[in-house]
KEZAPA-365190 format. One line per field, with one value per residue (C-alpha): x, y, z; residue number from 1. Coordinates in steps of 0.05 Angstrom, whole numbers. Example, Ala and Ser with C-alpha at 12.3 -4.5 7.8 and 13.67 -1.06 7.14 Angstrom:
2
east <- [246 273]
north <- [-90 -21]
up <- [156 143]
num <- [1 2]
This chain:
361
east <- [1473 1499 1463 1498 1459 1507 1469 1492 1471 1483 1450 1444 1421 1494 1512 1560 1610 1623 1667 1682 1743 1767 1712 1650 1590 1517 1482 1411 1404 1335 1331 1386 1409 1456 1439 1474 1466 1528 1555 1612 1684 1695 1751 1766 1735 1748 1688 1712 1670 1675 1627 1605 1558 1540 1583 1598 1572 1573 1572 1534 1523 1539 1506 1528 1461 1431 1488 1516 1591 1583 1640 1694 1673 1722 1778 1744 1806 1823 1876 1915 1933 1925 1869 1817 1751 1673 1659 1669 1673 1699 1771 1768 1725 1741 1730 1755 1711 1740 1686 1690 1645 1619 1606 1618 1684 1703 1675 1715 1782 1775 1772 1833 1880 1855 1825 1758 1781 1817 1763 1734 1805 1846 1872 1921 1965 1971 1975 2007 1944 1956 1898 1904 1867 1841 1858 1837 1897 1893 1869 1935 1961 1963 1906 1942 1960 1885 1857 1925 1909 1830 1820 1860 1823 1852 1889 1949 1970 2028 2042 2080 2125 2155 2230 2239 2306 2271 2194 2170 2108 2124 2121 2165 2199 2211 2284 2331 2380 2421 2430 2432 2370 2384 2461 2447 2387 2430 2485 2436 2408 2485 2488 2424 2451 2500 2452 2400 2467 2465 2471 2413 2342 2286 2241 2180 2194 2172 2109 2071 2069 2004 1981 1941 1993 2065 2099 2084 2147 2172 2232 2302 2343 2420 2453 2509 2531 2525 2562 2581 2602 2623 2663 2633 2627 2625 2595 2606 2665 2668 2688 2620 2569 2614 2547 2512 2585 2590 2523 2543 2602 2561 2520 2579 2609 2548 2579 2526 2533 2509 2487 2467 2452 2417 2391 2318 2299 2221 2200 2134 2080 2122 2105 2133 2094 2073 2116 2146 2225 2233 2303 2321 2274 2303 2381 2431 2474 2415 2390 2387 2353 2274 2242 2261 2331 2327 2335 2281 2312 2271 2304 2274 2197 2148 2066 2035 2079 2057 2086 2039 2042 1983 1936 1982 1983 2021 2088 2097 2156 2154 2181 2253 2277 2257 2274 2226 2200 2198 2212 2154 2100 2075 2094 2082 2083 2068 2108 2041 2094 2113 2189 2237 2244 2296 2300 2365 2351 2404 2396 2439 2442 2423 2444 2395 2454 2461 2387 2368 2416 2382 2317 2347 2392]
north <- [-4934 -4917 -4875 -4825 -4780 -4727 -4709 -4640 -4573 -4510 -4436 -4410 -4442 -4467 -4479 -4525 -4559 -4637 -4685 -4757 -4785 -4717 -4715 -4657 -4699 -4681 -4682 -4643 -4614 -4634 -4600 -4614 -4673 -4680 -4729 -4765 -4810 -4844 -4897 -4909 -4948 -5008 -5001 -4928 -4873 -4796 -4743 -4666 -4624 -4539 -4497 -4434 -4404 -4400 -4392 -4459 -4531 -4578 -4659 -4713 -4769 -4801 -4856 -4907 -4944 -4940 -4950 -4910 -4884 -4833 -4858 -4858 -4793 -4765 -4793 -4725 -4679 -4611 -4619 -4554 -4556 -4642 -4632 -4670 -4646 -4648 -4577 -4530 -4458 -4393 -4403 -4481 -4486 -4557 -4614 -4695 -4745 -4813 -4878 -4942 -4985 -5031 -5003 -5064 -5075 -4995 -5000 -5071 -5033 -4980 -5014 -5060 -4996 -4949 -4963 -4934 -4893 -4850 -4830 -4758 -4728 -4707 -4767 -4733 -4709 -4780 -4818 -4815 -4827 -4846 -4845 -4870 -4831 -4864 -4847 -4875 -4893 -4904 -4959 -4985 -5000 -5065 -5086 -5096 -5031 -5000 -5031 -5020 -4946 -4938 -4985 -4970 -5035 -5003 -4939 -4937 -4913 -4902 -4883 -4808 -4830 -4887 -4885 -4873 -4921 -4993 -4973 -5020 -4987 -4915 -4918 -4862 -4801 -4734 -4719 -4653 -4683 -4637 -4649 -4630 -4660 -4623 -4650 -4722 -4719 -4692 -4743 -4804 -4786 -4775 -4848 -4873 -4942 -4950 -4959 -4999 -5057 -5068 -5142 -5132 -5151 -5129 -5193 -5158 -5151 -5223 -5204 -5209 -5145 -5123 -5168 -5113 -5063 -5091 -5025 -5013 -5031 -5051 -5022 -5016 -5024 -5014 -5034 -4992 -5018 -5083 -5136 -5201 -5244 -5185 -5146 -5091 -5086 -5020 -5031 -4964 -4917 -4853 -4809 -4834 -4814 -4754 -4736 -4798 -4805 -4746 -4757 -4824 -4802 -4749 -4803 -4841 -4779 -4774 -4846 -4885 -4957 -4972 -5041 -5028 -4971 -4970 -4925 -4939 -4922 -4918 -4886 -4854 -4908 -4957 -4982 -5024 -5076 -5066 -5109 -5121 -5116 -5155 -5147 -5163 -5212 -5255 -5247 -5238 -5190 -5141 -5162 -5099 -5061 -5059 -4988 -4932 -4962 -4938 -4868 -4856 -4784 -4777 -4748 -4719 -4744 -4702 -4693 -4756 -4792 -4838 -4877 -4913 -4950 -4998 -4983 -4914 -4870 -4831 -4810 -4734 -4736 -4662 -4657 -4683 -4743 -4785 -4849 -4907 -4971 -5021 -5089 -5078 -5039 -5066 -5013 -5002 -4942 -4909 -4861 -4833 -4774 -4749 -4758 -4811 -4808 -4843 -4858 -4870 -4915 -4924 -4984 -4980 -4996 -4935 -4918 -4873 -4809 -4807 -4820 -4760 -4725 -4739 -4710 -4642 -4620]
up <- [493 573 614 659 715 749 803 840 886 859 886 816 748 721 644 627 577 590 554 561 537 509 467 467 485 485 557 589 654 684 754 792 751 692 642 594 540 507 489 551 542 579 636 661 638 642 645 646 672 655 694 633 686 758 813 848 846 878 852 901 857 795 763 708 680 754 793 834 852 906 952 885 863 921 869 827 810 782 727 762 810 830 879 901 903 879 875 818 823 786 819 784 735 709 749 717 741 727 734 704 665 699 758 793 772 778 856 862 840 873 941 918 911 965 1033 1047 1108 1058 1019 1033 1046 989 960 921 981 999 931 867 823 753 704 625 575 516 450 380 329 257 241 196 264 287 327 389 380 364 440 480 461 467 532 605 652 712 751 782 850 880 958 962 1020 992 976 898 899 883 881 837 841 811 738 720 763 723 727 710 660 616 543 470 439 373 371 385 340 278 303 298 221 203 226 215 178 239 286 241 224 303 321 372 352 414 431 424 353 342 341 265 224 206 148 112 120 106 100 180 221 276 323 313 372 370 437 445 518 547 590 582 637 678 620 592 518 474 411 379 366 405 341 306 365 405 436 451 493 529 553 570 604 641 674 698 725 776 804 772 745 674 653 589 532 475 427 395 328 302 240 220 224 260 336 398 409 488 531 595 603 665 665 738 752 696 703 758 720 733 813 850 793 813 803 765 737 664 634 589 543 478 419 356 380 347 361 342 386 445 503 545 606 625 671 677 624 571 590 576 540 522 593 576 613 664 691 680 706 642 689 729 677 613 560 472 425 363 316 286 262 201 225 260 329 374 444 487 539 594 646 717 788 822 906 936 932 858 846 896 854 791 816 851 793]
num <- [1 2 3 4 5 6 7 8 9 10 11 12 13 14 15 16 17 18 19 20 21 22 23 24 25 26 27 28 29 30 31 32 33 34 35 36 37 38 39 40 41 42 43 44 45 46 47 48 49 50 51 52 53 54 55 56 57 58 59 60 61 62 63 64 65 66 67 68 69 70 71 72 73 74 75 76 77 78 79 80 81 82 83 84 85 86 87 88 89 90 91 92 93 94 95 96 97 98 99 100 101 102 103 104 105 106 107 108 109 110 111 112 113 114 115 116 117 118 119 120 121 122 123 124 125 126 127 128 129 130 131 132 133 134 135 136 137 138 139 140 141 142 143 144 145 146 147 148 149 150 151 152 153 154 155 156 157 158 159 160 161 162 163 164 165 166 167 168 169 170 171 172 173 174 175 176 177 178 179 180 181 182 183 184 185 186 187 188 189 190 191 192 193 194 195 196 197 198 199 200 201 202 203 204 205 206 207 208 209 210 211 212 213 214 215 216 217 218 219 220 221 222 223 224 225 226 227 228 229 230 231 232 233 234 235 236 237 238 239 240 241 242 243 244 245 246 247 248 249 250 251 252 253 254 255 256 257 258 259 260 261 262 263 264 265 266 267 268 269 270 271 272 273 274 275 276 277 278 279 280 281 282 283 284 285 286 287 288 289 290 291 292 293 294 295 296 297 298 299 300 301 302 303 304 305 306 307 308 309 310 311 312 313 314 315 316 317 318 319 320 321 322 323 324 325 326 327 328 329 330 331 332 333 334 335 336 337 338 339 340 341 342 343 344 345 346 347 348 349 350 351 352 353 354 355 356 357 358 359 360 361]
């Protein structure tokens, strides 16, 4: 059992509602000091904070089994709008504290990713700040799986005035891509056993099934572009996926190079095993392509689905599309669904016009 002590000021007697991890826990208030006792994740942590009553508060301390975090709590937030702050008051009511367990190592990586000076200002004007939460997965998941889920051993951060072209430290950027989810999804079932008799087999897939649950599977991946010494090679008749084309053709239209396409296919209780593309460090048909250089566009994905980075997050893929960093971010998922879900995932050589573009359409 972890003990937490939230210490604040407040002019009135405040009631609260705390949870850590997304999850209601059980806390007194003795004086001016919160107390907690529960059992606390190792690696990042979140603790939400919902003033019930009173009229402000204000947090000075927080302590994790005696030690204290008072400098990091300045990386406190409100979920809306992305502000940081240690008060909470009738205009924000909800305050996210994120620690780490240890302390030591929580204060140790917080000084590696931002310098002292900044702390007292809001961070979040400055920073991209990237927390994971931790979620629990059935257990008919593979191991890997279970603890790539629950556990986040870091954050991320990511400077606000770097360029987007090439970042290799921005995860994902949301992007304004028009397209008909509901066509291409009906277009992939129609061709379902198309795409699964693809020559392509993902690396990652290597990786053992789940002895005590054989029926879990892995990905399908059917690559629908690639080259080949310089030629480009379509894989797939136009007439069978009209859709997935014109989409295609859309992209190119913008002046933007393709590598490679795929389509990825994952059925209820099947998973990616997390991995790292690493695509253009590996292989000079892809130099130039650091960053953002894939579209990420989900199809058909349900509740119950989930995309994680490490030490990032969950993608919100109820957003649409984006374009994503797999060379430079570990990445893994679930279909926890009821349904198949599929993913289009377009790799290119981006020039800072068309990717501009991308992000003001």
């Amino acid at each position: 059992m972890d003990k937490i002590i939230i210490t604040f000021d407040a002019e009135d007697t405040p009631n609260f509602d705390i949870s850590l991890n997304s999850k209601p826990i059980n806390f007194q208030i003795d004086s001016n000091n919160i107390i907690i006792d529960h059992s606390v994740l190792f690696g990042l942590n979140l603790l939400e904070i919902t003033l019930l009553q009173g009229s402000e508060v204000i947090l000075t301390d927080l302590t994790l089994n005696g030690v204290s975090n008072r400098q990091t709590l300045y990386l406190s937030y409100y979920e809306n709008p992305d502000t940081s702050s240690t008060w909470i008051t009738e205009q924000h009511p909800t305050l996210v504290v994120p620690f780490g367990n240890p302390m030591s190592w929580w204060l140790a990586e917080c000084a590696k990713k931002i310098p002292n000076t900044y702390y007292g200002s809001n961070l979040y004007e400055k920073f991209d700040i990237f927390y994971g939460r931790s979620i629990s997965i059935d257990e008919t998941f593979p191991r890997l799986l279970q603890d790539f889920m629950k556990y986040n051993f870091g954050f991320h951060v990511n400077e606000k005035n770097n360029e987007i072209l090439h970042n290799k430290s921005l995860p994902w950027v949301k992007i304004n891509l028009e397209y008909d989810e509901q066509r291409l999804l009906e277009e992939f079932l129609s061709n379902i056993e198309l795409l699964e008799n693809n020559y392509y087999t993902p690396k990652q897939n290597r990786y053992a099934k789940h002895k005590k649950d054989p029926d879990l599977a892995l990905w399908e991946v059917a690559m629908a572009i690639h080259s080949d010494q310089d030629k480009s090679i379509i894989e797939f008749q136009e007439q069978d996926l009209p859709h997935f084309f014109k989409l295609i053709h859309q992209i190119e239209s913008m002046g933007i190079e393709i590598i490679h396409a795929f389509i990825g296919t994952v059925y209820p209780n099947s998973y990616v095993a997390p991995h790292a593309d690493d695509f253009y460090k590996n292989s000079s048909q892809y130099e130039g392509t650091p960053g953002c250089s894939q579209f990420f566009i989900p199809v058909g994905w349900k509740d119950n689905n989930y995309f994680k980075f490490d030490n990032v997050g969950f993608l919100p893929y109820e957003q649409g599309a984006y374009l994503v960093n797999n060379s430079d971010f570990m990445h893994g998922s679930i279909n926890n669904s009821d349904a198949v879900r599929f993913t289009i995932g377009i790799y290119c050589r981006f020039t800072e016009e068309n990717i501009q573009t991308l992000i003001a359409l």
